[in-house]
PDB file as gemmi writes it, atoms N, CA and C in Angstrom:
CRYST1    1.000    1.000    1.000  90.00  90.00  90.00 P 1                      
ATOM      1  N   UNK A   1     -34.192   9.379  31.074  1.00  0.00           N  
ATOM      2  CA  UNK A   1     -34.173  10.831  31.030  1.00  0.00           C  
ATOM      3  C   UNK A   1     -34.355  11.270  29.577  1.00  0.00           C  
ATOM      4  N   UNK A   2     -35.176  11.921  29.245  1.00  0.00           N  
ATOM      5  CA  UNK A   2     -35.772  12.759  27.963  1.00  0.00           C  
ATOM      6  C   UNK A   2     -34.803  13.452  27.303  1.00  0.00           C  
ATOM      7  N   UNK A   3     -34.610  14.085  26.271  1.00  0.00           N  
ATOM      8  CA  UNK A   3     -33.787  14.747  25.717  1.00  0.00           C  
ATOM      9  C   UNK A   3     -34.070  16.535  26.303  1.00  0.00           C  
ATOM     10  N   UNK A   4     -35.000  16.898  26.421  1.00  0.00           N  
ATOM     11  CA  UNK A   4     -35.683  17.968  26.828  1.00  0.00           C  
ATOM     12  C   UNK A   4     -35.422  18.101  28.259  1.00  0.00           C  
ATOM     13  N   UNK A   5     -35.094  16.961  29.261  1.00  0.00           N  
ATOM     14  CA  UNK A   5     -34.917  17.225  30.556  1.00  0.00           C  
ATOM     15  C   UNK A   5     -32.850  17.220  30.532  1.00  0.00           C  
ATOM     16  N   UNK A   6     -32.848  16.972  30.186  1.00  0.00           N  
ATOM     17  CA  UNK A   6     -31.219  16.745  29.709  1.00  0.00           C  
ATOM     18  C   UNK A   6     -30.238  17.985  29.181  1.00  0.00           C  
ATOM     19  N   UNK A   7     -31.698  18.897  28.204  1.00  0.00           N  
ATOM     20  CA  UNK A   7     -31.151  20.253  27.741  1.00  0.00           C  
ATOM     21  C   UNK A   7     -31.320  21.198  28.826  1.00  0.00           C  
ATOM     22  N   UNK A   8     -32.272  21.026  29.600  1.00  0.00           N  
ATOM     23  CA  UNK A   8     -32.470  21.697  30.902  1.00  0.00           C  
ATOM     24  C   UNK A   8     -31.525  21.584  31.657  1.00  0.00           C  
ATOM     25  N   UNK A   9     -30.671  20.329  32.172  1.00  0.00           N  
ATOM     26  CA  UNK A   9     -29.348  20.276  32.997  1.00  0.00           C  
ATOM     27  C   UNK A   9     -28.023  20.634  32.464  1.00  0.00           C  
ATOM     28  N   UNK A  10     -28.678  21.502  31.062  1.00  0.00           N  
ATOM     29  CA  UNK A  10     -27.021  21.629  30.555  1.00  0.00           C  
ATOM     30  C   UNK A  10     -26.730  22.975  30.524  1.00  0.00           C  
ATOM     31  N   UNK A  11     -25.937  23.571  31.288  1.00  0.00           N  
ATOM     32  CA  UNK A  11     -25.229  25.209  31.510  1.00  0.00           C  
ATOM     33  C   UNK A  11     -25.278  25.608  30.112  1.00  0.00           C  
ATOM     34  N   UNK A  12     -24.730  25.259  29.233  1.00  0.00           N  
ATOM     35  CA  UNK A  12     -24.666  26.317  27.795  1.00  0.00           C  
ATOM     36  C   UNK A  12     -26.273  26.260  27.385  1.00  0.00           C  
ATOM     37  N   UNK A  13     -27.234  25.605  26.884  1.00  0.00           N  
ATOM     38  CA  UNK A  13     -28.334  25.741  26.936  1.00  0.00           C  
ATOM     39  C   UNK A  13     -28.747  26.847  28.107  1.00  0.00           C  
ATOM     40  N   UNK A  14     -28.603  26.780  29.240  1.00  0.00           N  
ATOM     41  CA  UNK A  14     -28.840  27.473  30.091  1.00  0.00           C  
ATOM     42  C   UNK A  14     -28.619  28.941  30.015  1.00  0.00           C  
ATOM     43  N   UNK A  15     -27.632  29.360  29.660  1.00  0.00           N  
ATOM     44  CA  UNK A  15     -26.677  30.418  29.365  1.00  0.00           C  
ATOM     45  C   UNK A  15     -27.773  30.735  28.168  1.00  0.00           C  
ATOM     46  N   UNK A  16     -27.578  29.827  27.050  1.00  0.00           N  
ATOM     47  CA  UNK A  16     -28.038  31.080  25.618  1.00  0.00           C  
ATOM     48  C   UNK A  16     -29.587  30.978  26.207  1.00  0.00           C  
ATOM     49  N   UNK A  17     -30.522  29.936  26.813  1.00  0.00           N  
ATOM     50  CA  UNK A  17     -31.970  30.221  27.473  1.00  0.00           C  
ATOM     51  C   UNK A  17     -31.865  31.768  27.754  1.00  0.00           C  
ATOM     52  N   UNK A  18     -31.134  32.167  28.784  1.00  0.00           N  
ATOM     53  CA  UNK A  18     -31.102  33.117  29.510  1.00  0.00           C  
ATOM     54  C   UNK A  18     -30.929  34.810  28.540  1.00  0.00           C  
ATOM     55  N   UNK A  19     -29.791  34.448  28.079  1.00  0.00           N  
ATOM     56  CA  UNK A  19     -29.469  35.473  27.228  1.00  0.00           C  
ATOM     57  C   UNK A  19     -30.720  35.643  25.998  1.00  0.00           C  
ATOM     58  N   UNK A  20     -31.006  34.619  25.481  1.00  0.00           N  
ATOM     59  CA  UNK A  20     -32.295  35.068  24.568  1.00  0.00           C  
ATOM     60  C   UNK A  20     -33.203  35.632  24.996  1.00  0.00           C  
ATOM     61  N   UNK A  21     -33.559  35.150  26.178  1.00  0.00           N  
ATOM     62  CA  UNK A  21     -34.889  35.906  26.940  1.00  0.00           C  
ATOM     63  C   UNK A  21     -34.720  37.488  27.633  1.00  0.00           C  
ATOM     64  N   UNK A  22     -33.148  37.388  27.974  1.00  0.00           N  
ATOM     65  CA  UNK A  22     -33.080  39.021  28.312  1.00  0.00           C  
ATOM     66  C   UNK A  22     -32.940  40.398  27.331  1.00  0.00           C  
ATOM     67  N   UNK A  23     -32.130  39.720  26.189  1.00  0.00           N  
ATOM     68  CA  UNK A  23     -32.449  40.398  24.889  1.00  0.00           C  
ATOM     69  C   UNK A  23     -34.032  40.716  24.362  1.00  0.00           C  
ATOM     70  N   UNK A  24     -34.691  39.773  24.444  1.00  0.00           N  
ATOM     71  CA  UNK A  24     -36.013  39.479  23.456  1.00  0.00           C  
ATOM     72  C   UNK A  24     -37.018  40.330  24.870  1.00  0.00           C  
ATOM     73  N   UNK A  25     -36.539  40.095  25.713  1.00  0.00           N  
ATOM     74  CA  UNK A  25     -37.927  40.610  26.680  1.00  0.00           C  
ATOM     75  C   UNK A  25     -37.984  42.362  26.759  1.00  0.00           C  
ATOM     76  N   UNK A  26     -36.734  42.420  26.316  1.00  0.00           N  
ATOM     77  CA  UNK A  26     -35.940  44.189  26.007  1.00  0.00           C  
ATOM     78  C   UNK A  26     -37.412  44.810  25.312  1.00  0.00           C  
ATOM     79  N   UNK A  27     -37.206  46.347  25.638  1.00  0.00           N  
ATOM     80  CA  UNK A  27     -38.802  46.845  24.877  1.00  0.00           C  
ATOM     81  C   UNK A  27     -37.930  47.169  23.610  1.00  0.00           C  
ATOM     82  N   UNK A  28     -36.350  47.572  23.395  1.00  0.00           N  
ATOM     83  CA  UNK A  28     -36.020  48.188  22.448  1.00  0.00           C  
ATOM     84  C   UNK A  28     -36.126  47.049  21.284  1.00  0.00           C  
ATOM     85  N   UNK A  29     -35.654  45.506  21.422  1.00  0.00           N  
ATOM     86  CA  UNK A  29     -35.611  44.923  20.237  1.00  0.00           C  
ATOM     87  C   UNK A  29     -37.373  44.677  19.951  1.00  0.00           C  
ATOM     88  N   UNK A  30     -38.031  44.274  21.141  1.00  0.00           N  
ATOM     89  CA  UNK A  30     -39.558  44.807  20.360  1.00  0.00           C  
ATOM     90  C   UNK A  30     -39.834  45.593  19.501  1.00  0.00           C  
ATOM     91  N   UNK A  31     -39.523  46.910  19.892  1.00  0.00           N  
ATOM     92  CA  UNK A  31     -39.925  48.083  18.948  1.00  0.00           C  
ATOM     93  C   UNK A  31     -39.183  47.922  17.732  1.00  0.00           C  
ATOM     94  N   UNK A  32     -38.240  47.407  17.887  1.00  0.00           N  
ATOM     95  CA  UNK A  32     -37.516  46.904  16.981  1.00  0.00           C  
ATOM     96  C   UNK A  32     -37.801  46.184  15.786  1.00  0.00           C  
ATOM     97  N   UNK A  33     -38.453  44.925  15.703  1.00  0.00           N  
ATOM     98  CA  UNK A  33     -39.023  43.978  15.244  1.00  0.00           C  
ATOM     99  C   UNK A  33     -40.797  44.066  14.786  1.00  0.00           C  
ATOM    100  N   UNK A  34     -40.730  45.028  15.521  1.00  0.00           N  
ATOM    101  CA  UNK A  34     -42.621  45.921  15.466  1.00  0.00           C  
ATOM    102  C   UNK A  34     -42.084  46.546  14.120  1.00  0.00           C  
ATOM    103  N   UNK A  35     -41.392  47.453  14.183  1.00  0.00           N  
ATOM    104  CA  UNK A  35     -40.953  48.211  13.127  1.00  0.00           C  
ATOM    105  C   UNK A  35     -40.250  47.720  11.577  1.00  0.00           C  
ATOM    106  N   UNK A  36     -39.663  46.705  11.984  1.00  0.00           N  
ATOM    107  CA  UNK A  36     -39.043  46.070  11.009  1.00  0.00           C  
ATOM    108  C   UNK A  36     -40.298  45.164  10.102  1.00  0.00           C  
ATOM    109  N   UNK A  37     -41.130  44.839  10.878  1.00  0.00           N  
ATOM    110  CA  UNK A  37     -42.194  44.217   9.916  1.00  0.00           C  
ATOM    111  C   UNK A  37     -43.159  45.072   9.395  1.00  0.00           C  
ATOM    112  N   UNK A  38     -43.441  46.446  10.567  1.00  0.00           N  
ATOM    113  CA  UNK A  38     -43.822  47.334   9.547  1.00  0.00           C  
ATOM    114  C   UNK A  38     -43.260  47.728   7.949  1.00  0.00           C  
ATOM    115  N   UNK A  39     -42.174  47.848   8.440  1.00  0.00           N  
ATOM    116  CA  UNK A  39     -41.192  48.427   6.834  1.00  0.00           C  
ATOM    117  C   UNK A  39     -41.538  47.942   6.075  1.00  0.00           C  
ATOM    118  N   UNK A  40     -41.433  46.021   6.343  1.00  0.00           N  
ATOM    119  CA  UNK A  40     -41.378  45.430   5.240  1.00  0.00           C  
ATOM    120  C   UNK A  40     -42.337  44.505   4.612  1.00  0.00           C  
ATOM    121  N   UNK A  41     -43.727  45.020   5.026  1.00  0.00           N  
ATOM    122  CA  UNK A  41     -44.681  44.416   5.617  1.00  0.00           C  
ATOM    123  C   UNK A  41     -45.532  43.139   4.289  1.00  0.00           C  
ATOM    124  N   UNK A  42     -44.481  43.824   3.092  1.00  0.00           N  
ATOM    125  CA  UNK A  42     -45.161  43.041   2.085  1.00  0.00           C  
ATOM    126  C   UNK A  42     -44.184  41.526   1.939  1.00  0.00           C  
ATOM    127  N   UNK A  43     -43.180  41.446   2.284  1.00  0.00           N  
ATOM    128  CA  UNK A  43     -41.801  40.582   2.941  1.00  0.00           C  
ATOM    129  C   UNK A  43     -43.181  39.713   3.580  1.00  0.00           C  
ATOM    130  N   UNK A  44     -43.052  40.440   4.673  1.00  0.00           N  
ATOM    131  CA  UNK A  44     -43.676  39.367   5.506  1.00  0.00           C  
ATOM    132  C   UNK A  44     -44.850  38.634   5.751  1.00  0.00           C  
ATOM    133  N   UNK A  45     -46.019  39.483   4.416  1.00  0.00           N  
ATOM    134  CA  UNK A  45     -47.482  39.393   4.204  1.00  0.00           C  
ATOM    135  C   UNK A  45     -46.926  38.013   2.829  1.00  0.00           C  
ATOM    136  N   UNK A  46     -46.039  37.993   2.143  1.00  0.00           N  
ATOM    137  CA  UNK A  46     -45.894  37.017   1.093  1.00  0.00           C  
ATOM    138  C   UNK A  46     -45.428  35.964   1.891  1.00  0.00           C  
ATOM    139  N   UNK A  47     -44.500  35.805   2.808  1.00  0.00           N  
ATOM    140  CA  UNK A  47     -43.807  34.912   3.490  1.00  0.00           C  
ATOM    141  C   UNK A  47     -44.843  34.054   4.096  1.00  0.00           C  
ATOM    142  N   UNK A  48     -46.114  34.537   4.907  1.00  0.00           N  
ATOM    143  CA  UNK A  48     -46.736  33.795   5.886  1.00  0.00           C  
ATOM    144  C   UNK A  48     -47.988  33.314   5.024  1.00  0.00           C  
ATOM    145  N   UNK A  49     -48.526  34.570   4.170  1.00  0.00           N  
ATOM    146  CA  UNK A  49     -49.784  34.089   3.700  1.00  0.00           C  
ATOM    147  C   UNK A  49     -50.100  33.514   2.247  1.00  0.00           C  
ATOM    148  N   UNK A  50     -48.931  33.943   1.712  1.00  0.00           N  
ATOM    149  CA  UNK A  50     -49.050  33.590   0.140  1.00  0.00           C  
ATOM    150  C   UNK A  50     -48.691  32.258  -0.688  1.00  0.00           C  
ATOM    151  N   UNK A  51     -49.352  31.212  -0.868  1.00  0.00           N  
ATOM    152  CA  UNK A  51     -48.955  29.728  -1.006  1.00  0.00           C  
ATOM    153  C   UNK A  51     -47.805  29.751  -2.063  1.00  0.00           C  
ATOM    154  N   UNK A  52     -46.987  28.971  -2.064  1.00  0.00           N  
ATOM    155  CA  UNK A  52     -45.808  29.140  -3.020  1.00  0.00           C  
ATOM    156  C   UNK A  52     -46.243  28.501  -4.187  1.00  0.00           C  
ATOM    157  N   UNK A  53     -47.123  27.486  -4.186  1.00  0.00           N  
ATOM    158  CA  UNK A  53     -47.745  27.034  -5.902  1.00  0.00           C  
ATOM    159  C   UNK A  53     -48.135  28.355  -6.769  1.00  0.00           C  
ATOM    160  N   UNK A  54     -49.108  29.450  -5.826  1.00  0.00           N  
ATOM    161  CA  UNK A  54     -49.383  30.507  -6.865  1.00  0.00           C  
ATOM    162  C   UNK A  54     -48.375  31.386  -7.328  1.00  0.00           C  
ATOM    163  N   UNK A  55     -47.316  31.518  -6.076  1.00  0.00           N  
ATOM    164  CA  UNK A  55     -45.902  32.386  -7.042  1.00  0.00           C  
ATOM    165  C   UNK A  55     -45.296  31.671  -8.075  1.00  0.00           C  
ATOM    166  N   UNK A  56     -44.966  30.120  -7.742  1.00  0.00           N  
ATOM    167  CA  UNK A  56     -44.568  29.488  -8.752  1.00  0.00           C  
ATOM    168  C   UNK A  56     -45.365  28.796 -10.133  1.00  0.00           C  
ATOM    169  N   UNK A  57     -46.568  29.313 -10.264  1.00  0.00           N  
ATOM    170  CA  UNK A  57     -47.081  28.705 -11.319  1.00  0.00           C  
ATOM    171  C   UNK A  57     -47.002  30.250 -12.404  1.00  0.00           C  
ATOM    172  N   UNK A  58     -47.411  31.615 -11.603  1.00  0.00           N  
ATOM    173  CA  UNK A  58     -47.139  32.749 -12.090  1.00  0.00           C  
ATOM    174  C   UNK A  58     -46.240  33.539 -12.569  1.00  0.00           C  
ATOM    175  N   UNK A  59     -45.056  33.019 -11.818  1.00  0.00           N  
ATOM    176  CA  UNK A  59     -44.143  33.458 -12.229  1.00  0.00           C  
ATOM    177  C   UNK A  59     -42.865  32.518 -12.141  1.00  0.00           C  
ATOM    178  N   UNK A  60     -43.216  31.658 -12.083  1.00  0.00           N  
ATOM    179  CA  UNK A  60     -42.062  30.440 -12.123  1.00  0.00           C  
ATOM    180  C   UNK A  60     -40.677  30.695 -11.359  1.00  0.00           C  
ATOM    181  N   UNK A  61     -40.896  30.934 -10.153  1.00  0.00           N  
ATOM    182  CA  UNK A  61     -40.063  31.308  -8.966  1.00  0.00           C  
ATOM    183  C   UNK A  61     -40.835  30.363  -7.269  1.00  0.00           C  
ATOM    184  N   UNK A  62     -39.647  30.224  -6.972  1.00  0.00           N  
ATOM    185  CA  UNK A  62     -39.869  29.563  -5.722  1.00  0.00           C  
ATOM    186  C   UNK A  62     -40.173  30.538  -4.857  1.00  0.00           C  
ATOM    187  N   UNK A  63     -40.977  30.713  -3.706  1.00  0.00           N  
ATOM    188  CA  UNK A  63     -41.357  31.810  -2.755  1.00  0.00           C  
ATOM    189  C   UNK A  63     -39.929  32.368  -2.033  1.00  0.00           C  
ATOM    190  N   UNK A  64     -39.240  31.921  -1.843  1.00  0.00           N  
ATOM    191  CA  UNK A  64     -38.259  32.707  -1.323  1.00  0.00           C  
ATOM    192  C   UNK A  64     -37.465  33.330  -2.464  1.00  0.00           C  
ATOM    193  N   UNK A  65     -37.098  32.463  -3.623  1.00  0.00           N  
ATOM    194  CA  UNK A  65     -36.041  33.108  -4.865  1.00  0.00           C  
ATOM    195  C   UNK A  65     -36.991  34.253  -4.872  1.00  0.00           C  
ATOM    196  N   UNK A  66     -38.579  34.698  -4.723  1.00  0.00           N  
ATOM    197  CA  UNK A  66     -38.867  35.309  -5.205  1.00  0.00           C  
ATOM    198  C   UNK A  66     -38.705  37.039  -4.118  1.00  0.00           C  
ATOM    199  N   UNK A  67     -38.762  36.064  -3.015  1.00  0.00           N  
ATOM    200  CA  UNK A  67     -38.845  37.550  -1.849  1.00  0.00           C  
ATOM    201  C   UNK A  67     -37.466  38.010  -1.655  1.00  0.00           C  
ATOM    202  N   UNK A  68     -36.405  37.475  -2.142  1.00  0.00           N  
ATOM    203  CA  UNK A  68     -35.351  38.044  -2.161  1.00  0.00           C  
ATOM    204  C   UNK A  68     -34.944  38.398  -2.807  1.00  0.00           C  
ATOM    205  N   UNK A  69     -35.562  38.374  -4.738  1.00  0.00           N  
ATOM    206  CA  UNK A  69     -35.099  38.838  -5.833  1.00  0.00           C  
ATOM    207  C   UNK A  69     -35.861  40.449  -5.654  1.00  0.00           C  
ATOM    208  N   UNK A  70     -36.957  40.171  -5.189  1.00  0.00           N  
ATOM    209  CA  UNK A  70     -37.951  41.207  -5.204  1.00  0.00           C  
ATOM    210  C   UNK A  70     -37.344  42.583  -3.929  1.00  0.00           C  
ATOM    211  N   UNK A  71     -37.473  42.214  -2.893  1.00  0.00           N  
ATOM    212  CA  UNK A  71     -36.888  42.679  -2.005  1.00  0.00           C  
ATOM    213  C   UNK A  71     -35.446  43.212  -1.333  1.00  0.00           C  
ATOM    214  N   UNK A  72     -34.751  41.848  -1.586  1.00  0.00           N  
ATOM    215  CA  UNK A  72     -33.286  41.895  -1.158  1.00  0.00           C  
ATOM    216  C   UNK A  72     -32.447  42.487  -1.823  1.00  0.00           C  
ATOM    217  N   UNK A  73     -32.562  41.556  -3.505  1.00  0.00           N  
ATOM    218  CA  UNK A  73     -31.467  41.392  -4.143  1.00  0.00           C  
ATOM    219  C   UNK A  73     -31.551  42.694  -5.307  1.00  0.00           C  
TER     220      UNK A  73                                                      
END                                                                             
């Protein structure tokens, strides 16, 4: 038996399966998460597309020290 068929026979897996999908299938946390990447859209345009050698050769910051100094902090 697989590890993957094993998480399938197990009630708490089962339980948070369930609960993630009824939350997430919600239109409100959609709009939610639509919106939230709107806001922050440069967050999330550095996060996915921007290679971390060019933040760190430019400015000698790791891609995240940098989206959270920039953003967060």
């Amino acid at each position: 038996m697989s590890i993957h068929e094993k998480m399938k026979n197990n009630e708490i897996y089962a339980s948070v399966e369930s609960a993630l999908t009824d939350r997430f299938s919600s239109s409100m946390y959609g709009t939610f998460v639509i919106a939230w990447c709107l806001w922050n859209w440069q967050a999330v345009y550095i996060t996915f597309f921007v290679d971390q050698n060019i933040i760190f050769q430019s400015l000698h910051q790791f891609k995240i020290d940098y989206i959270w100094v920039t953003y967060y902090g």
